[in-house]
C-alpha positions in Angstrom: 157.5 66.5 130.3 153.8 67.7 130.7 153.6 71.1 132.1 151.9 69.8 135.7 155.0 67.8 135.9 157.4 70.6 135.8 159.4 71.1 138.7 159.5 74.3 140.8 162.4 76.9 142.1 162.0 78.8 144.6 163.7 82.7 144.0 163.7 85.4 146.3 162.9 88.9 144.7 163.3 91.9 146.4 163.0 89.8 149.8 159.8 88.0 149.1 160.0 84.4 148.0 158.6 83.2 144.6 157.9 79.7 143.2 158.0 79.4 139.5 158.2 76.6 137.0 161.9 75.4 136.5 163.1 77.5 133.6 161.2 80.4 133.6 163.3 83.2 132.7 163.6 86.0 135.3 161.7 88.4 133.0 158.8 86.3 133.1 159.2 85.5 136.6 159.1 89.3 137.3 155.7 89.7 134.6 154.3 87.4 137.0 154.4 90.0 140.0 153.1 93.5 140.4 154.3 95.5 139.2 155.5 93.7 136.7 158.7 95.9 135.9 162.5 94.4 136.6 163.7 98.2 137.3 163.5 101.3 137.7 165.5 104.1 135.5 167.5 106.9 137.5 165.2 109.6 136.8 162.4 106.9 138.5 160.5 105.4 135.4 159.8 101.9 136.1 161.3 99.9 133.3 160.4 96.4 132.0 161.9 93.9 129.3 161.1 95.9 125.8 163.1 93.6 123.4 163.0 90.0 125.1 166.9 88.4 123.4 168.7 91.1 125.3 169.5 94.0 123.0 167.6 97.0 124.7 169.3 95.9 128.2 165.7 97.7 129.7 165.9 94.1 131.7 168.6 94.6 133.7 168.5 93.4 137.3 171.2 92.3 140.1 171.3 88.7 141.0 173.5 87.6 143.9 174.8 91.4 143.6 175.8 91.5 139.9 173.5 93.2 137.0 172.4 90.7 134.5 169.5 91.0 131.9 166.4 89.1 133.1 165.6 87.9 129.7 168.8 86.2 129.2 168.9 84.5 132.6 166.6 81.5 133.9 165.5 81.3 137.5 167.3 78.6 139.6 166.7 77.3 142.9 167.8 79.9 145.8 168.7 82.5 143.4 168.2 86.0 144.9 166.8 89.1 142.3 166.5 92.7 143.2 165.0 95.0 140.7 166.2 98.4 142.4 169.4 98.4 139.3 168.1 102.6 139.0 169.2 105.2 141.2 166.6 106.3 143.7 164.2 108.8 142.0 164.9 112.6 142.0 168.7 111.6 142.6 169.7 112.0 138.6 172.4 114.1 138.1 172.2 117.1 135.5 
């Protein structure tokens, strides 16, 4: 199948509606967007895929409310991604 011939899914990240070409991955879904990142750590760093086959977990997102790692996972049709897996900044504990 030639790449103009790919068919498109529509996700929903962080509220706002994305098309992408069926089988992107997540991760490269969420490169696609500013800010690029797919979290953000509990001290506040944003984070992004490091490793890409899903060792470094740096990837992780919720989907329909449960964490997965972005570069394990391909976008499908409705699915709904929020990259807020970190705690809100400032509220690490020590």
């Amino acid at each position: 199948m030639t790449p103009a011939a790919r068919s498109l899914v529509q996700i929903v990240v962080n509220g706002t509606p994305l098309q992408v070409p069926a089988g992107t991955s997540v991760a490269a879904a969420l490169a696609q967007r500013a800010p690029g990142t797919t979290r953000t750590s509990v001290t506040g760093e944003p984070r992004a895929p490091l490793c890409g086959m899903g060792v470094c977990h740096e990837c992780r997102v919720r989907i329909h409310g449960r964490t997965r790692l972005a570069c394990q996972t391909d976008c499908a049709e409705g699915m709904l991604i929020h990259t807020d897996v970190g705690a809100a900044p400032g509220s690490a504990k020590r």
